[in-house]
N, C-alpha and C positions, 0 to 999 in steps of 0.2 A: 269260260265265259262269265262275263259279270252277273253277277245277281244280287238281291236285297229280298228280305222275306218279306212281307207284308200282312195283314190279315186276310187275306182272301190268295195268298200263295206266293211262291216267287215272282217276280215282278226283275224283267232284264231291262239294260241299260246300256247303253253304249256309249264311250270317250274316245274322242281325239285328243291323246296326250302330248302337251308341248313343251320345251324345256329352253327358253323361261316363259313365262306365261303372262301375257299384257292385261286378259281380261277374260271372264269362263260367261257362258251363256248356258243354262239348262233347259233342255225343250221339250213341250209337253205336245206331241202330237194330238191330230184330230182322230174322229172317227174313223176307223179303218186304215189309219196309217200305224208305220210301226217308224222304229230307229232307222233302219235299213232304208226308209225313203229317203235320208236324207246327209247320204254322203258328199252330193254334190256343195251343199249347204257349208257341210261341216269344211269342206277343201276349202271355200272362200275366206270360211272365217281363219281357217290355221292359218292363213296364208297374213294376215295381218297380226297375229299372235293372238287371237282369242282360239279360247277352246271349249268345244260342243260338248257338253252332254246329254245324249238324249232317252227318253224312256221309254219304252215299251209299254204302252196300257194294258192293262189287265186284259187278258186276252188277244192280247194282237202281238205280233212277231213271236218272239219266245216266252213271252210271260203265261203265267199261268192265268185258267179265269176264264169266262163264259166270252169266245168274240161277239155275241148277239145283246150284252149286258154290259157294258165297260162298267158300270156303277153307280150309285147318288155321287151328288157332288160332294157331299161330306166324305164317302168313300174316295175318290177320285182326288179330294183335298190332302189327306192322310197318305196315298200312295206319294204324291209329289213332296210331301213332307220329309217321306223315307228316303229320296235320292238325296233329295238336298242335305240330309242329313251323312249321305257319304260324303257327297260334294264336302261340303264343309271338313270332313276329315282329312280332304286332300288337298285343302287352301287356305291361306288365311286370308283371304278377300272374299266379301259378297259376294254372291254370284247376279246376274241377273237372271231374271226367269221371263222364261220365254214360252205362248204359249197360243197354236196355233189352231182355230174354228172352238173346237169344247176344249181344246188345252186353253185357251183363251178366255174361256168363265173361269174355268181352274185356276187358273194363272191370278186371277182379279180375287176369288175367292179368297186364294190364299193371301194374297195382299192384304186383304183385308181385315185380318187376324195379325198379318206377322209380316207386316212393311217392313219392319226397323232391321230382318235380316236379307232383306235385298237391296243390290244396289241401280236397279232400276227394273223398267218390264218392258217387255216387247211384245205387242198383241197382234196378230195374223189374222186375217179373215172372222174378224169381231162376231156373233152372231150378237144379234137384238136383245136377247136374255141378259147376255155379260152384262150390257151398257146401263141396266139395272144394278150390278152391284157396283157401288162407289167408296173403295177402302180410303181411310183417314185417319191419319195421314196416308198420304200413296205414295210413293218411292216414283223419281224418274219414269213417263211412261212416254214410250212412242206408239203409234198405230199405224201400220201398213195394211192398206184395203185396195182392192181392185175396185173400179170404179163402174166397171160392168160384173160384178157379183152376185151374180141369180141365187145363190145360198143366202147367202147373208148381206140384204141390198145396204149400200151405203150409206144411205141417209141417217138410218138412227145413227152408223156411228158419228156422221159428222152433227149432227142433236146433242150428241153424248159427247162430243170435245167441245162445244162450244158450250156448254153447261158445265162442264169441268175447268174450263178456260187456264189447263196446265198438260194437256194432251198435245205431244208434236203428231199431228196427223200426215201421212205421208199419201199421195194417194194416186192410181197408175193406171192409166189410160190402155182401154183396148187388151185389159187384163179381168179375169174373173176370181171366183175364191181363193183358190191352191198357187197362190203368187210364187212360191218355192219351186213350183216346178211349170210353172208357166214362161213365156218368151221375155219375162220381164227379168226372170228370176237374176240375173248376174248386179241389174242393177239396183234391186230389192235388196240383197244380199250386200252389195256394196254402204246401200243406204243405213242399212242394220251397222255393219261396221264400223263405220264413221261414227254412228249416233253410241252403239257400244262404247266406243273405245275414249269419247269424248264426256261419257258416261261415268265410265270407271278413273276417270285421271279428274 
């Protein structure tokens, strides 16, 4: 199984490998998700020639690491630092990063440091905190929010794209946080593709 070490221990990952490849999405789950939630996800994307990779947080599915503690977000920045840094071993295109409720600070965090090696971002179920970090330059961003989200209510993010005024905000009715596996998810999934794949070309 794949692995990468990290300071706080192994840290697993998972890839749908595709040969040839249009465009890679790397994804940084939420709280208490691991890799393994999101094969459904990853089929949609293979299915247009992007290819998933996802992480495992520090403690959650095979990684190693406290699951009651995922980590700071400096910790949490440094882990996502480590994939991409496979990632790039096995591409020579950006990836985008993709980064779903606390993958979604992560995601913005890391933007914020080191835009210039992605080729754009896809933020999930935004919480209110992310909408605070504003990386600059910031690479490509879309935003997919359910529009009934009792986590993470939608307004700051739509505050947060209109104060950005370079955020594609996507947003979907009759849907809550976990849009990936919610009744929307095929055409959330779709929306990502499209915006990916128009992204990378």
């Amino acid at each position: 199984m794949p692995y990468f070490d990290s300071a706080r221990g192994r840290l697993h990952y998972r890839r749908r490998s595709l040969d040839p490849v249009a465009a890679t999405v790397v994804l940084l789950p939420g709280t208490g998700q691991h890799s393994g939630h999101y094969h459904r996800f990853g089929a949609a994307l293979a299915a247009t020639g992007i290819a998933l990779w996802t992480l495992d947080t520090s403690g959650q599915g095979l990684s190693e690491g406290d699951p009651h503690a995922p980590g700071t977000l400096a910790e949490l920045v440094a882990d996502a630092r480590g994939l991409l840094e496979v990632v790039r071993g096995d591409t020579t295109t950006a990836p985008v990063l993709m980064g779903h409720s606390l993958g979604a600070v992560t995601a913005l965090a890391f933007a914020a440091d080191q835009a210039a090696e992605l080729r754009g971002l896809v933020l999930s179920g935004t919480p209110r905190r992310a909408t605070e970090i504003t990386p600059n330059p910031r690479p490509p961003t879309l935003a997919v929010h359910g529009i009934d989200d009792r986590r993470a209510p939608i307004d700051a993010v739509r505050l947060w794209t209109q104060r950005c005024g370079s955020v594609d905000l996507r947003e979907y009715a009759d849907a809550g946080h976990d849009l990936l596996h919610e009744p929307v998810r095929d055409r959330v999934a779709d929306d990502i593709a499209r915006w990916v794949l128009a992204t990378a070309g």
